[in-house]
N, C-alpha and C positions, 0 to 999 in steps of 0.2 A: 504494500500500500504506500503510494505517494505521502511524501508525510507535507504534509500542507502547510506548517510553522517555515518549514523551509521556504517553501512555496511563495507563500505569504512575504517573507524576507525579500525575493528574490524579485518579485513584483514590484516591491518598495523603490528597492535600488535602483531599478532599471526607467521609474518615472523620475526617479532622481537624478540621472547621469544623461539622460539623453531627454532634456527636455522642450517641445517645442521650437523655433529659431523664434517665433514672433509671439511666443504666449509673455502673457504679460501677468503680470503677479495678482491677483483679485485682493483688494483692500477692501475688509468692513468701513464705512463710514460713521457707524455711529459708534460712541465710547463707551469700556466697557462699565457696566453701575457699579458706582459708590465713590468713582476717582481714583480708587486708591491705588490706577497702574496710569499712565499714559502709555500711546500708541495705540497699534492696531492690530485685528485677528487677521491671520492670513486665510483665504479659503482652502480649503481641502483640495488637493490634486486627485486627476481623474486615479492615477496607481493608488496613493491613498483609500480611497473611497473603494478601487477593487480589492485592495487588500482588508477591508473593512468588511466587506460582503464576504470575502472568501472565509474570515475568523467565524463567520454568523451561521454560512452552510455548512447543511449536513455531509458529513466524509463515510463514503462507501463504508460500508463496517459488514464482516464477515463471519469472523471468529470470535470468541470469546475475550479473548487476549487484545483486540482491536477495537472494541467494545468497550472493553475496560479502560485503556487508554484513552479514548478520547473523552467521554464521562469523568478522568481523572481530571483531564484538561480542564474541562470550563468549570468541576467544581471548586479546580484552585485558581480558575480565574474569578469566580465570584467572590470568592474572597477575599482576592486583593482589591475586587473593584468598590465591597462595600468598607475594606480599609480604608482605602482611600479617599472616600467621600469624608471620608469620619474626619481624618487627617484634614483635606480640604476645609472643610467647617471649624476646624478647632483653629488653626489658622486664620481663616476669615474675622472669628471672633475675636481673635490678637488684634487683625491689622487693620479691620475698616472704623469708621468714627461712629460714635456714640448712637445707637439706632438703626444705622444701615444693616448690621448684623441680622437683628429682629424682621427687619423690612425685607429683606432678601430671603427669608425663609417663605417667610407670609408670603409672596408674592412671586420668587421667582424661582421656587424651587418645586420640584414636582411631587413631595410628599409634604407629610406635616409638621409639625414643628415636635411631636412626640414622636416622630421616625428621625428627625436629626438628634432631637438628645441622643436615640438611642445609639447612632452610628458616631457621633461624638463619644459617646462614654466606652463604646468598644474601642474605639482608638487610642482613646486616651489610656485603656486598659495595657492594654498588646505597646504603647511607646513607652510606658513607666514599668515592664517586664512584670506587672502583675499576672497577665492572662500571654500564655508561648503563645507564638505563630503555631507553630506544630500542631498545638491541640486547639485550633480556631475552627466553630464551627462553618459550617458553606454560608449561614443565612445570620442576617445581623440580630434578629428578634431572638435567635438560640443563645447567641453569645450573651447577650444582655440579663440574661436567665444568670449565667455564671458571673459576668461583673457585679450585678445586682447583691450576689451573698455576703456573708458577714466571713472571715475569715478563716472561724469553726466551720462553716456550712461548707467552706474552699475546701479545705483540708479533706471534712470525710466526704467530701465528692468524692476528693484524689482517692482515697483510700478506697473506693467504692464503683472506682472503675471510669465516673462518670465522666470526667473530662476528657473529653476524646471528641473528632473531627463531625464523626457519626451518631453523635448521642443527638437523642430529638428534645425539642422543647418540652412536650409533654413531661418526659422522663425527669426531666431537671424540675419542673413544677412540682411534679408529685413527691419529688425527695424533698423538697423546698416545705414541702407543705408535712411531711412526715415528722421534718423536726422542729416545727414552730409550733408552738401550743393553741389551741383554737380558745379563739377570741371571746371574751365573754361575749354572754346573750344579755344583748339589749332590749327593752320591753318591745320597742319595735319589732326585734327580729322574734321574741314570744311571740305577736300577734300576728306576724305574718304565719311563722310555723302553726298558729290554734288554729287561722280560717285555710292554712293548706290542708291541714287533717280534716276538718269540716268539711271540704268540700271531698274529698276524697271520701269518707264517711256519705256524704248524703248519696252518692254515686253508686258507691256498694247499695246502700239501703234502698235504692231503686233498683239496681241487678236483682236482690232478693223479692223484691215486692213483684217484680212481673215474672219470676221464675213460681213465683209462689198462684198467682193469677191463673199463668198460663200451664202452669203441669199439676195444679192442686184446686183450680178452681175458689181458691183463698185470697180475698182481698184485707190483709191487717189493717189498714189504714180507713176502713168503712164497715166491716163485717164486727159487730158487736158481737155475737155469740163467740166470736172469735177471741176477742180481745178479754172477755170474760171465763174462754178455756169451758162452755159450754160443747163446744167441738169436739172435745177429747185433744184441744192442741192450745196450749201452755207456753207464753212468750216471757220468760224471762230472762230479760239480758241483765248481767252487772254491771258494774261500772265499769271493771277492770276488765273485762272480755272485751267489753269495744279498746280500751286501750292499747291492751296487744294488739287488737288486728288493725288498728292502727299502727303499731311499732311496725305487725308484719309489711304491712302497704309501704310504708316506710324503707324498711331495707330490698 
């Protein structure tokens, strides 16, 4: 298999060495925001731009072995590429005046302003050798999982396997959540968990009501002889039987 990085290179070169006799350089005209560079962008050349396309398409893939390899590629190119934003932004924040930093997220960047914290704080992880390159996960939302812990939580990651290139976010959440102790219950969250059981409860008690209707000809909710165990049928619930089957509904 053609290896296309080469490829790629050799495309580069060759709009570089031999370029047009009368092309002439394309200038942006307008500056870039904030000030804080003068000059100008140059445009992309047409090699450029094929060698841009060539990194993006798919490469013939056979074997297993060729498969793996290029998958290896672009997931260590995402990588670097959400590095570097991070990088880029931590930066920006150093060099532009007083607001433009804020204004540029808001405005000129293509996610939120809770996705650059998050590609800032990995960067800033991986440049102060908190968090290896090595064990950097492919997507910036997993790494933020391991910048996020407290120092004990780093440790028995390491100890525990989890810091590795392929650990998924989930996995990190769920250890995350194993060793922090759950939160007291606020009345608020009692009164949400009494009307989730209630209504789960009223749900049940209408499953039994039309099972009881439709296979026993017993309506509980209308049928007095019933309710009175004139019937030969006897309804006594306790308190704590509906409570378990609430527990049970529950787990």
């Amino acid at each position: 298999m053609a290896n296309v990085k080469s490829f790629m290179k050799k495309v580069a070169e060759q709009g570089k060495a031999a370029p047009p006799p009368d092309a002439k350089t394309e200038v942006a005209s307008t500056p870039l925001h904030g000030g804080g560079r003068s000059g100008a962008a140059v445009a992309p050349s047409k090699a450029d731009r094929r060698a841009s396309d060539i990194s993006d398409a798919i490469v013939p893939c056979h074997t297993r072995q060729e498969f793996a390899q290029e998958i290896r590629y672009h997931w260590n190119r995402s990588r670097k590429e959400f590095l570097s934003i991070g990088r880029y932004l931590n930066r920006a924040k150093e060099i532009l005046p007083h607001g433009d930093f804020e204004a540029m997220i808001e405005s000129d960047m293509p996610f939120s302003v809770e996705t650059a914290f998050r590609f800032r704080a990995v960067a800033e992880a991986v440049d102060t050798g908190r968090l290896s390159l090595d064990v950097l996960p492919g997507a910036e939302s997993v790494a933020y999982q391991i910048v996020t812990m407290t120092p004990d939580e780093l440790e028995r990651a390491k100890a525990q396997g989890l810091i590795r290139p392929d650990v998924t976010r989930r996995q990190l959440i769920d250890f995350k959540r194993s060793l922090r102790p759950p939160k007291d219950v606020t009345p608020n969250d009692r009164r949400r968990q009494l009307l989730a059981d209630y209504a789960r409860l009223r749900v049940r008690m209408a499953e039994i009501r039309d099972e009881l209707r439709r296979d026993h000809g017993i309506d509980p909710e209308h049928d007095d002889h019933v309710r009175s165990g004139r019937a030969g049928v006897t309804i006594d619930v306790e308190a704590e039987d509906i409570g378990a089957e609430a527990e049970d509904d529950r787990r």
